[in-house]
Structures are given as structure tokens and as C-alpha cells.
N, C-alpha and C positions, 0 to 999 in steps of 0.2 A: 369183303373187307379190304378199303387202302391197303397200298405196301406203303408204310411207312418212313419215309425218309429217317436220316439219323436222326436224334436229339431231337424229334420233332413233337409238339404236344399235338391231343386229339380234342377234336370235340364231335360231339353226338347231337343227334335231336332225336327227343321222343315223340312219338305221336306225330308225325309231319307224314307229308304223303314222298312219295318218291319225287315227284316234281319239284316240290320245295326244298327238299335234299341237295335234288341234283343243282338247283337255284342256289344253293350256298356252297356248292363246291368252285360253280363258275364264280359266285362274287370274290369268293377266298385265291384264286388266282388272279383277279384284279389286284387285290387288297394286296398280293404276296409281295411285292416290293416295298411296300410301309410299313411291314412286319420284320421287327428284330430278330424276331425264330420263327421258323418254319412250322404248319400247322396243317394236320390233315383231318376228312373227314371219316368218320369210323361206325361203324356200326356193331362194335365187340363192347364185354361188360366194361371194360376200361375207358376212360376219358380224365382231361382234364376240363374241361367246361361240356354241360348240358344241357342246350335249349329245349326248354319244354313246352309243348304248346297248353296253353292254359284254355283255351277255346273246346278242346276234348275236356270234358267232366273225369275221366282218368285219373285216378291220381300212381303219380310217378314212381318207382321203384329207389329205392335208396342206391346211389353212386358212390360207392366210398369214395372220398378224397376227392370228387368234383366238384366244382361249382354249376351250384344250380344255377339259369336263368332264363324267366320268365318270356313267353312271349306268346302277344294278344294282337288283335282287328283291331283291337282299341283298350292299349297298354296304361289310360289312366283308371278304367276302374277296375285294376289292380294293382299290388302295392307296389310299392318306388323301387326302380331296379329292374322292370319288366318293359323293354323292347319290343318294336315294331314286328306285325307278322301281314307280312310277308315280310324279311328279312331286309336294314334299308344297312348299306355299306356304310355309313359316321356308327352307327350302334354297334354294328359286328365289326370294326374295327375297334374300337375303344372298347369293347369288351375282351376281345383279343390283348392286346398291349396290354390294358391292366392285367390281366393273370397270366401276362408271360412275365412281367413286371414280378408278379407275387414269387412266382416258380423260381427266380433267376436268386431272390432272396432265400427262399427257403431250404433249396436243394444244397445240398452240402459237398463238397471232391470227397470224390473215394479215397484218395492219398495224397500224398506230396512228398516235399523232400524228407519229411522229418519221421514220418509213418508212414499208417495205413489205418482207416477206421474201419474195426469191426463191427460188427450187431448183435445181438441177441434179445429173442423177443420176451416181454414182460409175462404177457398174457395175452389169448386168445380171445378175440372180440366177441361180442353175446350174439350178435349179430352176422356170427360166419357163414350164412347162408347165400347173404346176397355181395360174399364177396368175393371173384372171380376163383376158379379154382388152378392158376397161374398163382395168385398169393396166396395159397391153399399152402403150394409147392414152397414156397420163400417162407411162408414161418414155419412150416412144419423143419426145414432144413436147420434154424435158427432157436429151434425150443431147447437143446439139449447144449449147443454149443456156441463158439463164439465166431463166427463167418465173418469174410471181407467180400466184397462183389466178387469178387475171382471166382474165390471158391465155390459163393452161394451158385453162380454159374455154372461153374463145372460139375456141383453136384445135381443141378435140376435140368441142364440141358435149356435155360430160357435166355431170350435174348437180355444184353445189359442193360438196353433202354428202360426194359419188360422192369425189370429187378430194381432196379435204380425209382422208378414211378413209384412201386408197393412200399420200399422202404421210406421213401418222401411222405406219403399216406399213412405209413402205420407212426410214425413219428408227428404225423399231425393228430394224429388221435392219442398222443404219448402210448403207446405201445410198445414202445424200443428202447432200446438202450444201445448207447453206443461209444464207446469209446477207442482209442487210437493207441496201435501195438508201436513203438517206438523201433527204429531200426538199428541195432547198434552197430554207428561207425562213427569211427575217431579217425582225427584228421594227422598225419605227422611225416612233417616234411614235404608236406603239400600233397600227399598222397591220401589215398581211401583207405583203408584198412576196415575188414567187416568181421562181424561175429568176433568169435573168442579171441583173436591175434590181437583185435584192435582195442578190444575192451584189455587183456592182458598188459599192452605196450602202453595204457594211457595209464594203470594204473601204477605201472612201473616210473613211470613220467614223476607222477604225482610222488612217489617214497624217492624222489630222486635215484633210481638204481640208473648205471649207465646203458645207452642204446648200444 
């Protein structure tokens, strides 16, 4: 398997021989300067895009949260969507760009200045079989409690990228819930003031008592 660059998304191909693999890892380092993010090839249950060859009678294994797409000798008679095989660089770049396109919308900051979003998962999908057992780890962490990446981290030992991906996918299947732990700090005198001091002295603010 790739070593992943940061922040980078994957994609896979099913059913391809080793040659045409290796044929899309070379064309993805042409392509890699007209790519917005970084993108490697993978051979693990995780992806975000998966070329499938439709020329194998196979049929494909469910990807949670990837996108499927199709690819034929001869991609019209099969449905709209499906791509050149052998692999032509205008098709795998434009399919690229659109679902880093989609990613850049969907994926959400773990925090900012005003919080931190936690999670907690709804319910376990019917279908937990064919989903890697890395997100095994991340809802199992999240069934009883309310997590923030940190923690889910710290308690599973997975990388952020890892953890950040399954939470993106279990939220496109609505399986999550998520909402943002507020940080209490109050500003006075142009200082930070956190926790109990700062919530104490705003509300002193507020009944007018003097500083």
C-alpha cells in the first residue's frame, strides 16, 4: 500500500491487472501539478474514488463513502459516467478535480476559534461488514460518548487523515451527529480570560459589580 502523503485522497481500481495500476500511478504523477490536492494510489478497503473495470463480469464489493466509476474498451455501451480503459489523462483528471471538488465542500474543521466539533454515532450500519475495521475502531469509540478528533485519536491509536475520512462517510450516510462544544472565554481588557474566571468576571460585568 502507498504511504500517503498528508490530506491526501485515494483511489483504487478494482479488477485491473498490475500494469494498468502501475499505468495510473505514472499518469497521476503527470496530472499531479493540475491537481488542487494530492492524490495517491491504494490498494486498502478505504478510497475516495474507485475505478472499476466493467469488462470483468465481477461485480464490485460495496466501498463505503467512495465513488464508484466505471471503466470499459468501449465506455458507450455502458451507462453515462463510465471512462476510457485503458485509462486516458482528460477522464482521470476531471474525475479527479470533481470529487476533490465534492470533498473540499463536504468535509467539515474539526474546530476553530469559537469550538471544537464533537460526534457521536446514531447507529451502526446494516451493512458493517464491508466496512474497513479502522471504522470499526471510530464508531465503536463514539457509540457511548461524545468525541472530538483528538480524542477519537488518542483513543484508537489511528492516524487523523484515517479518522477524519470515516467521519466524512458515516455523515454522508447520516449516521452521526455532530455538534460543537463552545470554549468559554470572555474577552476583558483585551485579554483571554478561560474557564470559570472568565465566565465569573463577564458575569460580574454584566450585574455591574466593580473589577
Amino acid at each position: 500500500m502507498d504511504a500517503s502523503p498528508k490530506h491526501a485522497l485515494r483511489v483504487r481500481c478494482h479488477d485491473f491487472s498490475i500494469e494498468e495500476v502501475d499505468a495510473l500511478r505514472s499518469l497521476m504523477r503527470l496530472l499531479k501539478e493540475y491537481l488542487k490536492q494530492p492524490w495517491t494510489v491504494t490498494d486498502g478497503a478505504v478510497a475516495d474514488v474507485v475505478f472499476v473495470n466493467l469488462d470483468n463480469p465481477v461485480v464490485a464489493p460495496d466501498y463505503p463513502g467512495a465513488r464508484l466509476v466505471g471503466c470499459a474498451v468501449r465506455p458507450r455501451l455502458h451507462s453515462p459516467g463510465t471512462v476510457h480503459r485503458p485509462f486516458r489523462a482528460a477522464e482521470v483528471l476531471a474525475t479527479l478535480s470533481e470529487t476533490a471538488s465534492v470533498h473540499s465542500h463536504e468535509r467539515e474543521p474539526v474546530a476553530d476559534d469559537r469550538g471544537e466539533w464533537r460526534y457521536r454515532l446514531r447507529h451502526w450500519p446494516l451493512d458493517l461488514g464491508h466496512w474497513p475495521r479502522t471504522a470499526w475502531a471510530v464508531m465503536a469509540t463514539i457509540t457511548c460518548r461524545q468525541c472530538c478528533v483528538r480524542e477519537i485519536e488518542l483513543r484508537t491509536g489511528l492516524p487523523r487523515d484515517e479518522i477524519v475520512a470515516t467521519l466524512a462517510q458515516l455523515r454522508k450516510h447520516e449516521m452521526l451527529d455532530r455538534l460543537v462544544e463552545r470554549r468559554a472565554v470572555s474577552r476583558i481588557d483585551g485579554h483571554d480570560v478561560v474557564g470559570w474566571r472568565g465566565f465569573a468576571a463577564r458575569v460580574g460585568q454584566l450585574l455591574g459589580f466593580a473589577r
